[in-house]
C-alpha positions in Angstrom: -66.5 -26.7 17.2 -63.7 -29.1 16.2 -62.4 -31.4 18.5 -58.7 -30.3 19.3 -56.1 -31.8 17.3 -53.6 -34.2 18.8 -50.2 -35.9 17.5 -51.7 -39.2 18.1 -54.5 -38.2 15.8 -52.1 -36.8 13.2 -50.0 -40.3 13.4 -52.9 -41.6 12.6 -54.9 -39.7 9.9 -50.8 -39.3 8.4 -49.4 -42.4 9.1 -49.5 -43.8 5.4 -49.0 -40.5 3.7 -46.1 -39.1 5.4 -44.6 -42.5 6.0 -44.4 -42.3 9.6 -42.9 -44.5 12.5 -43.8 -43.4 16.3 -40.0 -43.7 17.9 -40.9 -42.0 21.1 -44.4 -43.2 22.4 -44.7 -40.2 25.5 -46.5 -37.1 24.5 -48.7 -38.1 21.9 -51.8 -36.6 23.7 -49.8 -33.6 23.5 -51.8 -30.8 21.3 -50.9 -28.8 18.2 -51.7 -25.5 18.4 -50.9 -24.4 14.7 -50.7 -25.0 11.3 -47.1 -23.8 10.9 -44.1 -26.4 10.4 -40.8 -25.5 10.8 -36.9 -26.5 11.6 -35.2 -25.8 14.9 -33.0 -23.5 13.1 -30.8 -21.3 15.5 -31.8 -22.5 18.2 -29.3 -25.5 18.4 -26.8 -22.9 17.9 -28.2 -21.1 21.0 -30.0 -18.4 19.9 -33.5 -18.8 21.3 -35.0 -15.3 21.0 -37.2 -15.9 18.1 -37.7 -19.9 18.4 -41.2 -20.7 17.2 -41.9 -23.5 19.9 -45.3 -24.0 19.5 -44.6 -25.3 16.3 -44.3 -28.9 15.1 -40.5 -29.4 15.0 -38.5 -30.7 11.8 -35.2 -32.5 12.0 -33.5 -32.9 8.6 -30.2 -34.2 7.7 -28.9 -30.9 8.1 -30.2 -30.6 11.8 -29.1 -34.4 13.0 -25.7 -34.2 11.2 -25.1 -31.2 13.2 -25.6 -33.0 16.1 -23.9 -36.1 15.5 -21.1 -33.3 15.1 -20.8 -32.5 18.8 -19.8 -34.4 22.0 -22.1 -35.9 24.0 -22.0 -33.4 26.6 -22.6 -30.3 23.8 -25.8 -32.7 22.2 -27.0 -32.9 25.7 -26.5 -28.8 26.2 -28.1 -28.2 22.9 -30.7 -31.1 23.0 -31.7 -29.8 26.8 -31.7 -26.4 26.0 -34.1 -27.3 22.4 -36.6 -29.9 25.2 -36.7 -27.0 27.9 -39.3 -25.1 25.6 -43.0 -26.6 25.4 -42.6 -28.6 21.8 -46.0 -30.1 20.6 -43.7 -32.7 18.6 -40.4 -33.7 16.8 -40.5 -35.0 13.5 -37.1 -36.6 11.7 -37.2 -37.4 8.2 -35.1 -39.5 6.0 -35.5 -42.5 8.0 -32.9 -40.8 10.0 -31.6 -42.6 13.7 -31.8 -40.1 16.2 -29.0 -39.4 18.3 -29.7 -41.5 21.7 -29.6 -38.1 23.7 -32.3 -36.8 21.8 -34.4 -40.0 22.5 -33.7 -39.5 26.7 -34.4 -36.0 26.5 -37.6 -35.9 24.5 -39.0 -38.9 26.7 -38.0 -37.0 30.0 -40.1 -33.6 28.8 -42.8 -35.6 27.2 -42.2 -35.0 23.8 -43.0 -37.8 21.0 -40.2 -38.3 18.5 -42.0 -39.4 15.3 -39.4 -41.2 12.0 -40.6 -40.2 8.5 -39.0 -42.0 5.7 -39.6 -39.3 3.0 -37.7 -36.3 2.5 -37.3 -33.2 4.4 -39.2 -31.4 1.4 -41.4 -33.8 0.5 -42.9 -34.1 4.5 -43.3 -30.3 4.4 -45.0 -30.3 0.6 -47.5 -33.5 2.3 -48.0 -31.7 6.0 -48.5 -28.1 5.7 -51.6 -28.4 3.1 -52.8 -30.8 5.6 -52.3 -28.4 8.9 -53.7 -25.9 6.9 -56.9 -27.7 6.3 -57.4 -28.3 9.5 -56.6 -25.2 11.1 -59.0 -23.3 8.2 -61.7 -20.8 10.0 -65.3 -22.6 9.3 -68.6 -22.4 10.0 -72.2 -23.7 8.6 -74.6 -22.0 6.6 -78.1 -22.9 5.4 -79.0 -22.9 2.2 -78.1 -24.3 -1.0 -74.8 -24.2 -3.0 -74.4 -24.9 -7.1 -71.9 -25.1 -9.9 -73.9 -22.7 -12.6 -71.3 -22.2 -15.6 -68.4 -23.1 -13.6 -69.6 -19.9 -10.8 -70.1 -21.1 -7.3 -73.9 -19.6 -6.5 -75.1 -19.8 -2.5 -78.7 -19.4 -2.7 -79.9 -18.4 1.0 -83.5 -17.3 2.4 -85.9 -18.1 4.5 -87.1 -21.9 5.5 -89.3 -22.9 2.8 -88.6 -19.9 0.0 -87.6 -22.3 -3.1 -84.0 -22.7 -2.9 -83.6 -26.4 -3.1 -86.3 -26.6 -5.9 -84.2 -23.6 -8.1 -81.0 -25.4 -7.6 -83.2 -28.6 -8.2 -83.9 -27.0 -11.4 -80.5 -25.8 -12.2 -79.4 -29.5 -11.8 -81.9 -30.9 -14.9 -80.1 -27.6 -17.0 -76.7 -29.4 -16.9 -75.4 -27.4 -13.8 -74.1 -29.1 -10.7 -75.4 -30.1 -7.1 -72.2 -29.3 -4.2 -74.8 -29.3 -0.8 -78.3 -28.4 0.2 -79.5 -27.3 3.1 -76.5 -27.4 5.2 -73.5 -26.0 3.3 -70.0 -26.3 5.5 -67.6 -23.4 4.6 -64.3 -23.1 4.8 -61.7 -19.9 4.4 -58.3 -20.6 2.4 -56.0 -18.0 2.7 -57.8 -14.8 3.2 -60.3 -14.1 0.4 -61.1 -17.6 -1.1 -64.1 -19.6 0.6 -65.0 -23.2 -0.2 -68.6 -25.0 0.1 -69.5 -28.7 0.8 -72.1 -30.7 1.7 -72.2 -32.5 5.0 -71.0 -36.3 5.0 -74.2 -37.6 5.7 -76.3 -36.1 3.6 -73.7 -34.8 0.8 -75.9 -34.7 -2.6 -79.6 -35.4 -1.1 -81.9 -33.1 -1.8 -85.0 -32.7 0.3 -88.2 -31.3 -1.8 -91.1 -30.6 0.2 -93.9 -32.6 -1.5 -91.4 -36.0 -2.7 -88.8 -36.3 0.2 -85.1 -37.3 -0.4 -84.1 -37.1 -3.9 -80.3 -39.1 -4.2 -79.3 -36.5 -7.1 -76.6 -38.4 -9.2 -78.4 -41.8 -9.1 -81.2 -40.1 -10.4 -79.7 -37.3 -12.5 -76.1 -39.0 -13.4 -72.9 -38.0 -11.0 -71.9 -35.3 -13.7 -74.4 -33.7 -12.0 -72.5 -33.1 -8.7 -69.2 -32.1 -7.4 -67.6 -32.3 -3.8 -66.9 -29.0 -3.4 -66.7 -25.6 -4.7 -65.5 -22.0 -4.5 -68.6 -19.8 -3.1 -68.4 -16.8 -5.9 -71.7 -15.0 -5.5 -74.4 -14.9 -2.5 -78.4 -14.7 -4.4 -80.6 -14.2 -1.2 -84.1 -14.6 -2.3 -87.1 -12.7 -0.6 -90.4 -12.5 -1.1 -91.9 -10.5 -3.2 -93.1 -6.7 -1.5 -94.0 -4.0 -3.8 -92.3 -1.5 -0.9 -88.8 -3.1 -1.0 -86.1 -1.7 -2.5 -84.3 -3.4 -4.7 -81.5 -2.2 -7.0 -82.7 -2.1 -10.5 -79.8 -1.0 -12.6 -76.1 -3.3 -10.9 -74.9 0.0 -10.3 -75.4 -0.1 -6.4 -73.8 -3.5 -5.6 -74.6 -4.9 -2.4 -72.1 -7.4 -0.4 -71.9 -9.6 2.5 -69.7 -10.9 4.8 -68.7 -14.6 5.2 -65.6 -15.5 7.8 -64.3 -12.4 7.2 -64.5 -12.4 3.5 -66.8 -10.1 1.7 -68.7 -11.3 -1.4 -70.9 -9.7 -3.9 -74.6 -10.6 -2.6 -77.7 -10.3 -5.5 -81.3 -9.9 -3.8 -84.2 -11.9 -5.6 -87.7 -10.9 -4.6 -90.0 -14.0 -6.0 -93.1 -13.5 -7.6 -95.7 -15.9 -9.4 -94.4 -17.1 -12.8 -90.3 -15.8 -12.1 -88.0 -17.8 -13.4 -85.8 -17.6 -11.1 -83.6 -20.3 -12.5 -82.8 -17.9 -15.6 -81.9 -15.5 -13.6 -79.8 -17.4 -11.9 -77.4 -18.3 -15.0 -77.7 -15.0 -16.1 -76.2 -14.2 -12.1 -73.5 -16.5 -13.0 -72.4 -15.3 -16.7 -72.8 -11.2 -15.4 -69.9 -12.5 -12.8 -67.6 -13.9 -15.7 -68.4 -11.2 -17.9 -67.2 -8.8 -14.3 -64.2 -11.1 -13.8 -63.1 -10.9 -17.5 -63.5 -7.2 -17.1 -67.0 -6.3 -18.2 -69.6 -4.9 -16.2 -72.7 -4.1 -18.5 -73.9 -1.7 -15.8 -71.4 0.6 -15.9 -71.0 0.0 -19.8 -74.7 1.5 -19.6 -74.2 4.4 -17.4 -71.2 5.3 -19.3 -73.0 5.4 -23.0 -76.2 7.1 -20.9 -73.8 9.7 -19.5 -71.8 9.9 -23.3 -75.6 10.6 -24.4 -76.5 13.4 -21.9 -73.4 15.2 -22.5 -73.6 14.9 -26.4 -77.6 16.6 -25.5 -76.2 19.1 -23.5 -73.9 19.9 -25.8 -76.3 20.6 -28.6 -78.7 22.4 -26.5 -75.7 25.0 -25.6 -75.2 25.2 -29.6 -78.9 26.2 -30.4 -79.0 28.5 -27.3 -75.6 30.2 -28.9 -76.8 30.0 -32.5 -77.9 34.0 -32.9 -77.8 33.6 -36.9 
């Protein structure tokens, strides 16, 4: 589980790319509860109904000039009124001085006020793919993850099955290493799911027999990437004359990863398979599917074009009284 995320550790990790200066020091323990970013909006006018106050708050120059508009005694209504609700933080950009009533307040309920020097636009274009990151569903998988033909392949199975060595394998071909063994995924949006390796042992291999292989010292670092989109799930399992396996594509079987379901190819392994063949012929069926051509139902259509053209000639002959 991640550890939860504070302001103090988003000064920090942000400090240098959102150019920020901690005005307020109080609150910065305070935790952020989502990935969403927004201005106070109507609420300095008032309207509170639909305030968003779990949010990380944005002041622009539209918000402070607003403010520097009032009296003291209307900043103070509007500012108490804005402090009242449980803010996780305040952010002003521009390099904007906040009014001195905003400074009391937000010390008083324990909020931080944090300066940015960049734009209003520019913070939100640098902070919400950040938020986002962080806030993405995750979880850990084992097994092994390649770049075959630009198609993101998670091999899973059993402890011991072959995966490392096929993706091994796939590496010498010219594809690329992303993780082994451990595979951390990640959800973007709702149907999009990234791979990577862990941090400490991103692009090792472990190959029963040799031990730690260090892939792009040995193979060059063409040969690995960071991270990459998981396309297709090949689960392989050993070979059993009684299992039943799909023979034609026409039945496709899928699985479900964070809530995002992905075609899933099963691979029963027998002595003398290539399974890393098969494998880039897994990966150019998928682009031939994405670019809109499925050869099993290309099949089943001319087998179906045949029988009917059969059937058709059978009715003749049976009609054919001459």
């Amino acid at each position: 589980m991640k550890a939860k995320l504070t302001v103090g550790r988003l000064v920090d990790r942000l400090r240098e790319v959102l150019k920020l200066e901690t005005l307020g020091s109080n609150g910065l323990e305070r935790e952020i509860v989502s990935p969403n970013v927004s201005s106070p909006g109507l609420v300095l006018a008032g309207y509170v109904e639909r305030f968003p106050a779990h949010r990380l708050q944005v002041f622009g120059e539209t918000e402070v000039s607003y403010l520097l508009s009032k009296s003291e005694g209307e900043r103070r209504e509007i500012l108490g009124t804005f402090f009242s609700f449980p803010i996780p933080a305040v952010f002003v950009t521009k390099g904007q001085q906040p009014p001195s009533e905003m400074m009391e307040l937000a010390a008083s309920a324990g909020v931080p006020i944090i300066g940015s020097r960049l734009k209003t636009n520019e913070f939100y274009t640098r902070i919400k793919p950040w938020l986002e990151e962080e806030f993405a569903p995750t979880t850990t998988l084992h097994g092994s993850l390649s770049d075959v033909f630009g198609v993101g392949l998670l091999f899973i199975g059993r402890s011991g099955i072959g995966k490392s060595e096929c993706v091994l394998d796939l590496v010498e071909r010219g594809h690329r290493l992303v993780a082994d063994d451990v595979v951390l995924v990640t959800r973007r949006g709702t149907e999009v799911l990234l791979g990577r390796g862990h941090e400490l042992q991103r692009h090792y291999m472990e190959i029963r027999g040799v031990g730690l292989v260090d892939v792009p010292s040995v193979f060059g670092i063409r040969a690995v990437r960071q991270q990459k989109r998981i396309e297709v799930v090949v689960e392989l399992v050993d070979w059993d004359p009684e299992l039943v396996i799909d023979r034609t594509g026409l039945d496709r079987e899928g699985t479900t990863i964070l809530d995002v379901t992905l075609p899933k190819i099963t691979v029963p392994l027998n002595a003398g398979k290539n399974i890393t063949v098969i494998a880039e012929v897994i990966a150019m069926n998928h682009l031939l599917k994405y670019s809109g051509i499925d050869p099993a139902e290309r099949f089943n259509d001319r087998l179906m074009k045949t029988m009917r053209a059969a059937s058709e000639v059978r009715r003749y002959l049976q009609e054919d009284y001459e």
